[in-house]
N, C-alpha and C positions, 0 to 999 in steps of 0.2 A: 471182352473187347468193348472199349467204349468210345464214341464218336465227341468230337467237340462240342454240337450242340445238345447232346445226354444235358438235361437237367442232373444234377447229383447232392446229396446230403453231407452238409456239415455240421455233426452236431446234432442239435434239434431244428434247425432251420434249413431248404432247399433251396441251389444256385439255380437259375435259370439256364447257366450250359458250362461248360469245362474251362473259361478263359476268364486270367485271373489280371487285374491289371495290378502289379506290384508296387510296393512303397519306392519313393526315391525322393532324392530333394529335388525342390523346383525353385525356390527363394523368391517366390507369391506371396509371403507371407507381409504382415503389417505388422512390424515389431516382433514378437513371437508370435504371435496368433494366424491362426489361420484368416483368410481376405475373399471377399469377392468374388476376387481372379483365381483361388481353388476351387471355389464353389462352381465358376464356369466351366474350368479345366477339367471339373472330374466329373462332370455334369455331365460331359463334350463324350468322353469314353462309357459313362452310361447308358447314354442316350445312343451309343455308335455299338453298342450291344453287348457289354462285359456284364459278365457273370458277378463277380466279386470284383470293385474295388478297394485297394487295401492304401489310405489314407498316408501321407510324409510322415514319418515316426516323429512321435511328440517326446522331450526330455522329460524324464516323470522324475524328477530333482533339479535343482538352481545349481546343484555342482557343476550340471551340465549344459554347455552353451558351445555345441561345436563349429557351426554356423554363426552368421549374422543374426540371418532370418529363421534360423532353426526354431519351430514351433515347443511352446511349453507346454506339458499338459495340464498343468492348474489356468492358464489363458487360453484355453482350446477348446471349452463348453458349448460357445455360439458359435464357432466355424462346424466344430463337429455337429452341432445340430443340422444347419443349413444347408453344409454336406450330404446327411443323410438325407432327410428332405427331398432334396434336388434329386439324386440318385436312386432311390424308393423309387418317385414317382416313375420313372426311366427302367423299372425295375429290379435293379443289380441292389445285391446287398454292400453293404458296406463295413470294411473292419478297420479299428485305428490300431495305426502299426505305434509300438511303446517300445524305449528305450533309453540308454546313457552309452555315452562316448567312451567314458571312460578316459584312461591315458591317452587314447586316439584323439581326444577331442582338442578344446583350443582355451586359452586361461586370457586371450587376449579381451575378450568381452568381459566374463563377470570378474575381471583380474581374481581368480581365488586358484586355490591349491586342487588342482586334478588329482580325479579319484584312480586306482586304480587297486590289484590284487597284492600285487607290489612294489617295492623301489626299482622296475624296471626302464628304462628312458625308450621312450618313442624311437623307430629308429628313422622316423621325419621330421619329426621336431628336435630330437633330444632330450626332450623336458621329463624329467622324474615326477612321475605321481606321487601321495601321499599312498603308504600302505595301509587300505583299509580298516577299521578295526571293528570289534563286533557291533557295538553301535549304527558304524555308518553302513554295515550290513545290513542291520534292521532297519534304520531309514530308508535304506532303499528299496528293501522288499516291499516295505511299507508303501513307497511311492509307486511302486507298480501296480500294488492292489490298490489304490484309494485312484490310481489314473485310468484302471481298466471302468471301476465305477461310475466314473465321472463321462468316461466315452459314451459305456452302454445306458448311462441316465440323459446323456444329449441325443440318442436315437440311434447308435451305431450297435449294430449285428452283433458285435465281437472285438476283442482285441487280437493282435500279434503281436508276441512279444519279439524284441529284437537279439537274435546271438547271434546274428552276421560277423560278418566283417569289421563294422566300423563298431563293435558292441564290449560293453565293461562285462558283459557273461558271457564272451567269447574271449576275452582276457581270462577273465578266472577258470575256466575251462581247458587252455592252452598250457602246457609247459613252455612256451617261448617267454609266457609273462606273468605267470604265477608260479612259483615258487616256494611259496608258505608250508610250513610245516605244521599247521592245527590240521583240525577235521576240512577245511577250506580245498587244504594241499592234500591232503591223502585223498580227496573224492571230490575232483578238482568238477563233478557237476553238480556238484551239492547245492551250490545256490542257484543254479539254473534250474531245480528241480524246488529251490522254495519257492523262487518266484511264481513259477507253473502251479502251485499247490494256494497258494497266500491268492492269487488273482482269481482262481477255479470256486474258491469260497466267496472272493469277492463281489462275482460275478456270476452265481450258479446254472444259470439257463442259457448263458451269453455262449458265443462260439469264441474259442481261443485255441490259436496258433500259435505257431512257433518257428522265427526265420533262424534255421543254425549251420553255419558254415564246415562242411562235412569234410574239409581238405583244405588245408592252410597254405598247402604248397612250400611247406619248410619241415620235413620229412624226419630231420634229423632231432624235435622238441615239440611238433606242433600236432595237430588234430591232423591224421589222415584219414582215406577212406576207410580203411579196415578198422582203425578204432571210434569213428563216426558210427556206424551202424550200433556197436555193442552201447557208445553212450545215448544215443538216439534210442535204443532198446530200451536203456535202462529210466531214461526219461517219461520214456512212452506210458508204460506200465512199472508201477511203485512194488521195489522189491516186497514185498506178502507171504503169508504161508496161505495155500490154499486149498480149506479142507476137501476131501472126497463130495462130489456132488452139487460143492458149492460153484458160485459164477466167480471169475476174476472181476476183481477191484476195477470199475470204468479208468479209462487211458486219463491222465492228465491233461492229454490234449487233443482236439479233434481234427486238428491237420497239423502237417509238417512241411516248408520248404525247405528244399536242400538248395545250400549257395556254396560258394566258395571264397578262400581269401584269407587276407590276414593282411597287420601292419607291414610282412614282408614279400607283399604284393598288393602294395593297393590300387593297381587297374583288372585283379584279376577276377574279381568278381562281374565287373562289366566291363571288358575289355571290346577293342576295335575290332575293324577285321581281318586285322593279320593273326585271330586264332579263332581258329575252324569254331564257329554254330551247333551249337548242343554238347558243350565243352563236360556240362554236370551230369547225363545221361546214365554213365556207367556205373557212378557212384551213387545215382538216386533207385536205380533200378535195383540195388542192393540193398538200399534201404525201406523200400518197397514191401521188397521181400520177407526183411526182418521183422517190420512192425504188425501189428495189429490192423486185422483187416480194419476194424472199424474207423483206423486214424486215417482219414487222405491225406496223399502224399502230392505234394505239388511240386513241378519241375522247373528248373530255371536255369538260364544260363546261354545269354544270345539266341531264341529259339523266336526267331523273325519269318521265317519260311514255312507258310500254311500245311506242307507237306511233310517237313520234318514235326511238326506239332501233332496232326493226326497219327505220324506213328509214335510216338510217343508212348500214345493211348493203347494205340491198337496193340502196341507191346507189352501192354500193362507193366510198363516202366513206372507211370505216375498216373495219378487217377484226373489229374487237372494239369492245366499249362499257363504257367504264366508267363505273358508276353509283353510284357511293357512298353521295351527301347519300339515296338511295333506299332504301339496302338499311338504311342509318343509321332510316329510317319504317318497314322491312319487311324484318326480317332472311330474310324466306324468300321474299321477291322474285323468284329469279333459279329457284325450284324452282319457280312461280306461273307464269312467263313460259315457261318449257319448255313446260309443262301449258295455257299458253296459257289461264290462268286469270284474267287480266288485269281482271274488275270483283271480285274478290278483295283486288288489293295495296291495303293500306293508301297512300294516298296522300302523298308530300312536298309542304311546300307553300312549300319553298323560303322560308322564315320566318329561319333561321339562328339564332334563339333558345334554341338549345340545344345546335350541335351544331357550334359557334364558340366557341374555349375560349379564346382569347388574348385574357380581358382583368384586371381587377384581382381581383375573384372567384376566379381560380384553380378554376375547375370543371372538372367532368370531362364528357367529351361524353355527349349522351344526345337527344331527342326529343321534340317537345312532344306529336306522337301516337302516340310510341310511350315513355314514360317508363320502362320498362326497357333500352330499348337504353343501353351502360356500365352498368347493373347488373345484368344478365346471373350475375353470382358470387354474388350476394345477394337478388334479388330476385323472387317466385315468378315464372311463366309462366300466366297465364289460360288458354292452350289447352294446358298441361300438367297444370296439378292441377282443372280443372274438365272437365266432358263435356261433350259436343252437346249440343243442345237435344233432337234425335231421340233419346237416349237416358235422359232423364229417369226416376227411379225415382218410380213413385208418391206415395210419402210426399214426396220432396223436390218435388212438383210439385205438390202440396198447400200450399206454404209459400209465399205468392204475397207478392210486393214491391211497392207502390207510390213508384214514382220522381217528385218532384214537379218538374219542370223540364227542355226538354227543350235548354240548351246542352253545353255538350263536356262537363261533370261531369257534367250526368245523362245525356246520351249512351253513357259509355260506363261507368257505374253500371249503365243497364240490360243494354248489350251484355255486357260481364261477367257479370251476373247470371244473365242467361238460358242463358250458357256454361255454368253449373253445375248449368244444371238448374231452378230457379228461373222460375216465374211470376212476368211481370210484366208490369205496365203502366205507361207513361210518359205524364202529364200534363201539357200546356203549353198555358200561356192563351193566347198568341199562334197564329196560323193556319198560321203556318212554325217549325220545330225552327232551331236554330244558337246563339239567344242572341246572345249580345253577338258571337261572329264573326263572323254574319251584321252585325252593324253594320259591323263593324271591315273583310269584308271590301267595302263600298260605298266605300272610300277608295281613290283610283286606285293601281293597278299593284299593290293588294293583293285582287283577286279569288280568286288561288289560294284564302285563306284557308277559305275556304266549301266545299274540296273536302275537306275534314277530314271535318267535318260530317255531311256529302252521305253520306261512306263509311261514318262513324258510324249515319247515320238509314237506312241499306240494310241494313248488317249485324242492325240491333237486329231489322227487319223481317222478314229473311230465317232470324232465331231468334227468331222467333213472338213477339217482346213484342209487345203491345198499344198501339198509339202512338193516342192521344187530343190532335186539339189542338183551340185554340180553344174551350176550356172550362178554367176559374181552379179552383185546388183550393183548395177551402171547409173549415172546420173539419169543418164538418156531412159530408163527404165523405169528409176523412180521418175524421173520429168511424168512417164507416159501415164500413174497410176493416179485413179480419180478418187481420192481418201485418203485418211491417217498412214504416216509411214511411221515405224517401228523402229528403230535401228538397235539394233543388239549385236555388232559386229566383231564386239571380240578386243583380243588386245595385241601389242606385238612386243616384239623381245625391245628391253630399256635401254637405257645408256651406259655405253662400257665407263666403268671405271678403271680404266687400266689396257695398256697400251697393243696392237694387235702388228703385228708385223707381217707375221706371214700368214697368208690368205689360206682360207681352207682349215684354218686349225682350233676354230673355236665354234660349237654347235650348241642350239638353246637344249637344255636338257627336258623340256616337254616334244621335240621333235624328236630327240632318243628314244620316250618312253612311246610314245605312239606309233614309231615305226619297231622297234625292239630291232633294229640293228644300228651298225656306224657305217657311213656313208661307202660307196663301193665297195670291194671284197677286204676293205683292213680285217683283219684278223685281229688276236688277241694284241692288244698293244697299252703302255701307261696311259692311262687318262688320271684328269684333274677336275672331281666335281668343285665350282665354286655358289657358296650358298651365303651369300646375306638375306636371306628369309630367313630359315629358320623351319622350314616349314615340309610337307609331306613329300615335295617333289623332289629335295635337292636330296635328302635321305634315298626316296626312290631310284633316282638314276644310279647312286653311288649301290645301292642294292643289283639295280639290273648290271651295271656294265662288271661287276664282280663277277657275276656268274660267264661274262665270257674270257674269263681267264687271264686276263692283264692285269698291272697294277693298277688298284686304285686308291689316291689321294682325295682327305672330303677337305676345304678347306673351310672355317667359318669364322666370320670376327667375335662370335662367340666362345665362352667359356663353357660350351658343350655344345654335340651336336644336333643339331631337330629342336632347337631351344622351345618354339611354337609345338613342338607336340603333348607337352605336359599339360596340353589343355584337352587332349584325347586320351592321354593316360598313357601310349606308346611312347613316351620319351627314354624312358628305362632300355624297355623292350628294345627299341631302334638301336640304339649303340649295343647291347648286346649283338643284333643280328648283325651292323658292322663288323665289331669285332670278331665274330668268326667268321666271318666271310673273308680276314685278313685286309680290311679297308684302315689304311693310316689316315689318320684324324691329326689333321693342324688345325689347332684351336686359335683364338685372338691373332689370328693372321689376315689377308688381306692378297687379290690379287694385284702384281702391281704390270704385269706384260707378257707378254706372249711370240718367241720366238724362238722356234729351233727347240723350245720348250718353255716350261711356264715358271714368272718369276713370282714366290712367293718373300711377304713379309710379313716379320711379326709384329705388333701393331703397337706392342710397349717398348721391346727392344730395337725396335728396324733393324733388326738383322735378317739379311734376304738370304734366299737358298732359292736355286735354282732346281725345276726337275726338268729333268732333259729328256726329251723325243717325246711329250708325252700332249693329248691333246685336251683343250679344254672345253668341259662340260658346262653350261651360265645356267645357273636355276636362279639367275635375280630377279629383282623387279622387272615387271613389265607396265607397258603403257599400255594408255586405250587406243585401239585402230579407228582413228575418228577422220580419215583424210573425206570418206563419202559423208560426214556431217557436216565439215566445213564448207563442201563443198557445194550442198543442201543449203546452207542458213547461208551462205553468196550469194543466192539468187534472192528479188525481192517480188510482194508478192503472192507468198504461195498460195492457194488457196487452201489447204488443209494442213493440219499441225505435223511437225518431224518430232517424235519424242526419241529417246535415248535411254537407254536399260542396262546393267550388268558392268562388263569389264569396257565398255564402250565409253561410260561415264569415268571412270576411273578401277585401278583391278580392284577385284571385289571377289570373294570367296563364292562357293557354291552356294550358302545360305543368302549371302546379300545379291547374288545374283536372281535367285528366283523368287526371291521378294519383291526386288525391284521390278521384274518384269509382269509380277502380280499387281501392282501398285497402278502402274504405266496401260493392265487393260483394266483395272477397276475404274479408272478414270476418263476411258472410252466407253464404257459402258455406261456410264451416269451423262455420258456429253449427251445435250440435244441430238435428234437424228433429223440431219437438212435431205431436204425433195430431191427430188434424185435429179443429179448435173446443177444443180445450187450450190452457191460459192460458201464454204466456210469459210472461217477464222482466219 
């Protein structure tokens, strides 16, 4: 049995405890190269108490450009130095993760010809690679050792090599994409075992891993769990004759992560939370068992929940956990978990709105409850430039804040505030704190949603703000408060487009998801989701009201539905779980009225269709609830500022909302503190 904080050996070097912060892209980089803002970002999970950080995999060949900002490893010397540096000091080791894209990758940057095992075509791009030939197999092996050197000569621990998911030695490993008939194709881990061997010389003292995706999730050609373990075995330890007496040949490698995935699931290595946390468990637990005690075996796979991590351990599933998308919510997670301080971490809520950077945006990774994480280089630290609550100075604790609204903006407007020092009270008319997440999370398989929240309405508690609900903040109330008001109040349903006749038959579909019924005893009856979002909720309701047994219609002017989720990776997933729930999808359609049933049209052809008796669902835009701000800035006068936060300002995601409302008390925090009953601003 072993405990997260067990120091443990890899290699010939020891981690300080079991918690691994994994490779992913963040797009920090500065052309290829590693920047600054990694050095700060991985500095932040060092310093927040990780055992091993394992660095954004570097392309160790110019074939491979699958990002923008995808780091190179011949320009990667001085980040990797600065990297380790930073992180030494903080004392976590550090390993650069090495790799090629492969066919997966992109030919839009270095415009050349993708490498791949064979003329297979991407089945997201299309694009046919180049069928490797023995040469550019040597180049590449070549590139991996002459990259692993280059890491461990800049001060890094170790490399990992990459046969994930997104990896040219998980192509050639796979029968979905290798196909070759030399020695390549009949022992389709042949070159995943040069590279392991060509880098082990390269690098002889250095610690080297190996990320290999153990289950492809395409059953019918691809790597499953049961032939993972045997090539995992064979990887491990180099087939040998091994005389009487003698010791087996040392492992090729001194740790192993199990992932999952493949081109014919590309969210499934990191998917949302509509699939259950510790998805890899069963399939690592078997690899485990198979390899060589002296390999660790590292687990992954959505594993955010301090309690499912310790068993992990305790199971001797996997000797280490790495937890990433976690430490990505709680960069001091892994100092929290030692300390066993566990209703402290900031919560993941497995959202991937933020912290998923491959898409047209070109963002750079960051948090939607922790919106500093990737700006780390720029962006203050609330529990560095503010105090406890216990430590409040008089005069600042005199300067009392009213927070009008208690979702994620005024959530953590007040938590902040109060970090500074700062009196406050937090006002919410409704009987429960969450806001619109509390709506958002009544839509199946997004409950985590509400554990934000949760963490939010504890901390604010447990630093004495005053939480008031179930009472509406009145002019007459704010008139009576002597300080900063807050306003974070939310937003309300937008403007119909499209005609309403008879009363009663259209409901916003965030008041669905949060009550999980329909209005007095209807029963199963048609309804009609209408969604020009795009986005988690108008999917949601059409998910919930399926399950009470009526029809359901999703309607969208898009050319697919949940258009906005391809930026969490569930866009696939979503329309699969539509379509078996029997949910009819009208694409490039449009509501156009509402009577007696709901009229739709198509938005190329205007040919309408009528669905009859059925009611409608609006998951559209909404506006901001700003009637108590106008109301506010009428009067003249005031003696202290009205700021404004969240959906209040304009609708604003989960992430832009609790930024804003961090913003809004960082900026009360830095205000001068006036004598107490002294006119501000």
């Amino acid at each position: 049995m072993s405990e997260l904080a067990e120091p443990f050996c890899i290699g010939a070097v020891t981690a300080p405890n079991r918690i691994v912060f994994g490779p992913h892209e963040t797009n920090l980089g500065r052309r290829r190269s590693f920047s600054d803002r990694h050095v700060a970002y991985y500095r932040a999970r060092a310093a927040g108490g990780a055992g091993v950080v394992v660095t954004e995999t570097a392309s160790v060949h110019p074939t491979d450009w699958p990002y923008e900002r995808a780091p190179l490893a011949s320009s990667s010397a001085d980040g990797w130095s600065e990297i380790s540096a930073a992180c030494h000091l903080e004392g976590a080791l550090v390993i650069a993760s090495l790799g090629h894209a492969g066919g997966q990758g992109s030919s839009a940057y270095h415009q050349q010809v993708l490498w791949g095992p064979s003329r297979t075509p991407d089945v997201t791009t299309r694009e046919v690679p180049k069928a490797m030939e023995q040469a550019d197999i040597d180049e590449l092996v070549a590139g991996f050792a002459s990259s692993a050197r280059q890491a461990v000569e800049s001060g890094c621990d170790g490399v990992e090599i990459d046969a994930g998911q997104w990896s040219l030695l998980r192509q050639f490993a796979s029968g979905l994409t290798n196909q070759r008939d030399d020695e390549y194709g009949n022992d389709r881990g042949r070159l995943i075992a040069e590279v392991l061997t060509a880098v082990r010389a390269s690098v002889p003292g250095a610690v080297l891993g190996l990320r290999l995706s153990c289950d492809e999730l395409a059953p019918w050609a691809g790597i499953t769990a049961e032939t993972a373990v045997e090539l995992a075995l064979g990887l491990a330890r180099p087939a040998t004759t091994v005389r009487a007496g003698e010791a087996p040949p040392p492992p090729r490698m001194d740790y192993l992560t199990v992932v999952r995935g493949s081109a014919y699931g590309p969210a499934a290595t990191r998917p949302d939370g509509q699939v259950e946390p510790g998805f890899n468990r069963a399939v690592t637990a078997e690899v485990r068992r198979a390899l060589p005690e002296e390999v660790v075996v590292v687990a992954q796979g959505s594993i955010v929940d301090p309690g499912m991590a310790r068993d992990i351990l305790a199971a001797g599933e996997a000797d280490a956990v790495e937890m990433t998308r976690a430490q990505i919510t709680d960069p001091a997670l892994a100092r929290k978990l030692v300390a066993r301080l566990d209703d402290s971490v900031r919560p993941c809520i497995l959202c991937n709105q933020m912290c998923q950077v491959r898409d047209s945006r070109n963002p750079i990774v960051s948090c939607v409850g922790e919106p500093r994480s990737g700006h780390e280089w720029e962006d203050p630290d609330p529990g560095a430039v503010t105090d406890t609550a216990s430590s409040r100075s008089p005069d600042r604790a005199r300067s009392h804040v009213l927070v009008v609204g208690g979702g994620p903006a005024g959530l953590e407007c007040a938590r902040v505030s109060a970090l500074s020092g700062l009196r406050v009270t937090l006002l919410e008319r409704r009987a429960v704190l969450g806001g619109m997440v509390t709506s958002a999370a009544g839509a199946p398989g997004r409950s985590r949603l509400a554990r934000l929240t949760e963490w939010l309405e504890a901390e604010c508690r447990r630093l004495g703000v005053e939480v008031v609900t179930g009472e509406a903040a009145t002019l007459e109330r704010c008139d009576s408060h002597d300080g900063p008001i807050v306003l974070c109040t939310g937003s309300r349903p937008g403007r119909r487009t499209y005609d309403v006749v008879a009363p009663g038959t259209v409901l916003a579909a965030a008041d669905v998801l949060a009550t999980h019924r329909l209005p007095g005893d209807r029963g199963p009856a048609s309804s009609v989701v209408w969604d020009p979002v795009g986005g988690p909720i108008g999917i949601g309701a059409a998910e919930l009201l399926s399950s009470f047994g009526g029809q359901v219609t999703f309607v969208t002017p898009d050319f697919v539905a949940g258009e906005q989720l391809s930026r969490s990776g569930d866009l696939a997933p979503a329309n699969v779980r539509l379509a078996r729930a029997g949910v009819e999808i009208l694409k490039h359609s449009v509501v156009r009225g509402v009577d007696g049933g709901v009229m739709v049209e198509d938005r190329f052809s205007g040919e309408r269709r009528l669905i009859p008796h059925a009611l409608l669902v609006d998951a559209g835009h909404r506006l901001p609830d700003d009637t108590l701000h106008r109301s506010l800035m009428s009067e003249a006068g005031r003696p202290h500022p009205v700021l404004v936060a969240g959906d209040a300002v304009a609708p604003r995601t989960i992430h832009e909302a609790v930024l804003e409302g961090r913003r809004v008390a960082l900026g009360l925090a830095e205000r001068p503190v006036a004598p107490a009953n002294a006119a501000g601003d």
